[in-house]
N, C-alpha and C positions, 0 to 999 in steps of 0.2 A: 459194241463188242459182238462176234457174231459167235453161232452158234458152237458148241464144244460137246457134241455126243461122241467125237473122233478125240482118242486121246485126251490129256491136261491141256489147258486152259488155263497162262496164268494173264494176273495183269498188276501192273505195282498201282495201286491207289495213292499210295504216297509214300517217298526214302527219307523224311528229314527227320532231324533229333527232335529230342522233347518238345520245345518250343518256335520248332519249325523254321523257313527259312524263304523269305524275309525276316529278318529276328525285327521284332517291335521296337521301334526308335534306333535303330543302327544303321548307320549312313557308310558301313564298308562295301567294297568295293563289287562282294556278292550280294550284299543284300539290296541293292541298287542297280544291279545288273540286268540287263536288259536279255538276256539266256535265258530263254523258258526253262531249262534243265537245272536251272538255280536254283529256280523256285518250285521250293519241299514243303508240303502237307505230313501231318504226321504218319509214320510209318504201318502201312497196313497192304493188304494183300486183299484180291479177287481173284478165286478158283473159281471154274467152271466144269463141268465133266457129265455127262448123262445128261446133260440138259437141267441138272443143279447146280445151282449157285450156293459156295458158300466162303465168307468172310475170315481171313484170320484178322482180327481185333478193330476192335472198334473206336478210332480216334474221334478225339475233339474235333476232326476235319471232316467226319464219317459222312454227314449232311452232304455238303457241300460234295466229298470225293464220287457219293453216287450219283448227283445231278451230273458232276462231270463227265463221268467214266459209264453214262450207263447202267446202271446198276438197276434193274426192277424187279429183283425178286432176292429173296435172300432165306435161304433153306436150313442151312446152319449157320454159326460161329463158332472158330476155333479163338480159345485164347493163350495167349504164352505168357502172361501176367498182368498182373492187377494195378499195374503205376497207370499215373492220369492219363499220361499220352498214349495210352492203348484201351483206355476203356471208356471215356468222358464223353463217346457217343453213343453210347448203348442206350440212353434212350429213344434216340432216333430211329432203333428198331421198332418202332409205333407203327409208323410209316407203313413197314412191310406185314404189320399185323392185319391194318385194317385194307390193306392190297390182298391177302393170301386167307383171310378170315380164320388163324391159326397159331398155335404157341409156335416160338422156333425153338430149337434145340440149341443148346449152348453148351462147347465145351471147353473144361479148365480141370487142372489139378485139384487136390482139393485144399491145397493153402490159395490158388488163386481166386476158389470159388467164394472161400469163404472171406475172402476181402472184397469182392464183388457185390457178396449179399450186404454186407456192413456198409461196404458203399452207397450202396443202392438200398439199403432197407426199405425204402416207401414200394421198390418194385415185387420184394418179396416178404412183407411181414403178413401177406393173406388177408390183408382189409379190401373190402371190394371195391372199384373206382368205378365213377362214372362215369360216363363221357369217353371213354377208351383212353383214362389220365396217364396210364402207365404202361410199358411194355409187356407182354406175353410171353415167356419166357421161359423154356423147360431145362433147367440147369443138370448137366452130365456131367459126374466126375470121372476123370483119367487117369485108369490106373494099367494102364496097358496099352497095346496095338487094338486095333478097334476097325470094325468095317463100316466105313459111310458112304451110302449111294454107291456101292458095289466097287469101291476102291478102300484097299487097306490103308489105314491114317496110322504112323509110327510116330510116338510123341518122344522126345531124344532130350533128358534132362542138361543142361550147359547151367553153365555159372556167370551173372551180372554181378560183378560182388560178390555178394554174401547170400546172395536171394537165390535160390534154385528157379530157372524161365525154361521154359520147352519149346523148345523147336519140334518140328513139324517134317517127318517124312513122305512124299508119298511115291513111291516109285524109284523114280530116276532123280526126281526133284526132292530139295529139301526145303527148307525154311528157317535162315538160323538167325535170330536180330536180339539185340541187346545181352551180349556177352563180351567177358574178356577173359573169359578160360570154358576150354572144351575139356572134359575129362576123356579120361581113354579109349572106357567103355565105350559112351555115347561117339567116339572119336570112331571106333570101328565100327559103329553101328553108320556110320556114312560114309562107310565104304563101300562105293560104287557107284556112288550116285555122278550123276550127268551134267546137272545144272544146276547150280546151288548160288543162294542170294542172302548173303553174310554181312555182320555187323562190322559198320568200319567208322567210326565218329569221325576222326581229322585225323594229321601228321602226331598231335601228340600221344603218350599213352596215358591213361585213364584209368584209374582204380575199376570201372566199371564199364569199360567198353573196348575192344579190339581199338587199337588205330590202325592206318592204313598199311602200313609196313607188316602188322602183325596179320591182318589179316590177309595179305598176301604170306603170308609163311604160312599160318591154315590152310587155304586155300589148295597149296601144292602141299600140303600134305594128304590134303581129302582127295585130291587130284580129278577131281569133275572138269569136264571140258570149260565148259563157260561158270564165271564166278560172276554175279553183278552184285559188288557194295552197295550197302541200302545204313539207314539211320545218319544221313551222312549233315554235317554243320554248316554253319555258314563258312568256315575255314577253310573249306573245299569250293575251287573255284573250278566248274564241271569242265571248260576246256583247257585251261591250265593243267591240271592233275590227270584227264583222260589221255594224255599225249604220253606219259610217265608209267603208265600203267604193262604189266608185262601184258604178253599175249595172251589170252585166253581171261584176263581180268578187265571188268567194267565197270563206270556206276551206274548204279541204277536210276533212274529219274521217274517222276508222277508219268503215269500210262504207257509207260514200256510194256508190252505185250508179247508175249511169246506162246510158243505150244513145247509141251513136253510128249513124245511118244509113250 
């Protein structure tokens, strides 16, 4: 990845659902598919900006997506909640402790923080470790718009179900994943934005996730030029369904890179 002291820097680290895509023992026709754009790592985001790197969430794929993707430093984390496929690599953040000789700053709500900690209790119950066993870690709760590394971060609460998750303003760009209702508020709170990368599971609807119909009707409601779906299943077969796609909407696939002004 190269440098991002010019404008946002994003990079998708990975668009697929919870349990990712190859799905484990499933011989359909995506998960066998020889389309690199099939194949989805769990859902996670790379900002860059000022010459900082920071993370929104940390998948079970976290390892592996920054060997892939580059990743050698990591400044903050942003979370938008506490389910396994967005936090089951945070201890992988060791990695960049003992690269940066430094806590990172971590931020979540405070219902996501406090499932984080309970997750994690060995990383925060304040027993000392040896051998650098655990990650470093300086947990911030989000209770507002907030400035990091000289860019405003606007956290925009949406509905997975029943769970309140936050999405992620920053500018022109947003960040909305694992939702299947936007309330109004947070609805006009992303008005304006530019480029925006939304939840979309597959064709059908889901107690807990936009499908793709739906979130094209989002979409042209929030009315941002470019929309690229991310969380996306093995259901979605990337050239099949990119063809079907109106104008201005895309999926998003592992290391798509863009800049936001």
């Amino acid at each position: 990845m190269t440098d991002a002291s010019r404008g946002l820097e994003v990079t998708v680290l990975g668009c697929g659902t919870s349990i990712g895509v190859p799905v484990v023992a499933c011989d359909c026709a995506v998960c066998t598919s020889t389309e690199p754009r099939n194949h989805r790592t769990r859902p996670s985001l790379c900002l860059r900006w000022n010459d900082r790197t920071v993370i929104i969430d940390t998948t079970p794929d976290f390892r592996m997506q920054c060997l892939r993707h580059g990743v050698r430093r990591v400044d903050a984390v942003l979370y938008t909640h506490a389910h396994a496929d967005h936090v089951f690599g945070l201890d992988d953040l060791r990695a960049f402790n003992f690269r940066q000789r430094g806590k990172i700053p971590c931020y979540g709500s405070a219902l996501t923080l406090r499932h984080i900690r309970k997750t994690f209790s060995y990383v925060f119950d304040g027993q000392p470790s040896e051998g650098g066993g655990k990650p470093q870690l300086d947990p911030r709760t989000i209770d507002g718009p907030f400035e990091l590394f000289g860019r405003r971060i606007e956290p925009i609460p949406v509905l997975h179900g029943s769970l309140e998750v936050t999405a992620f303003r920053l500018g022109a760009f947003a960040y909305v994943t694992d939702t299947n209702h936007i309330p109004d508020a947070s609805l006009r709170a992303l008005a304006g934005v530019e480029i925006l990368i939304l939840d979309a599971l597959h064709y059908r609807p889901t107690p807990t996730h936009f499908s793709i119909e739906q979130a094209i009707e989002v979409a042209a409601e929030i009315g941002a030029r470019q929309t690229w779906l991310t969380h996306l299943s093995h259901n979605v077969d990337y050239t099949a369904v990119e063809v079907e796609l109106p104008r201005g909407v895309e999926l998003a696939y592992d290391g798509l890179h863009f800049r936001v002004a």
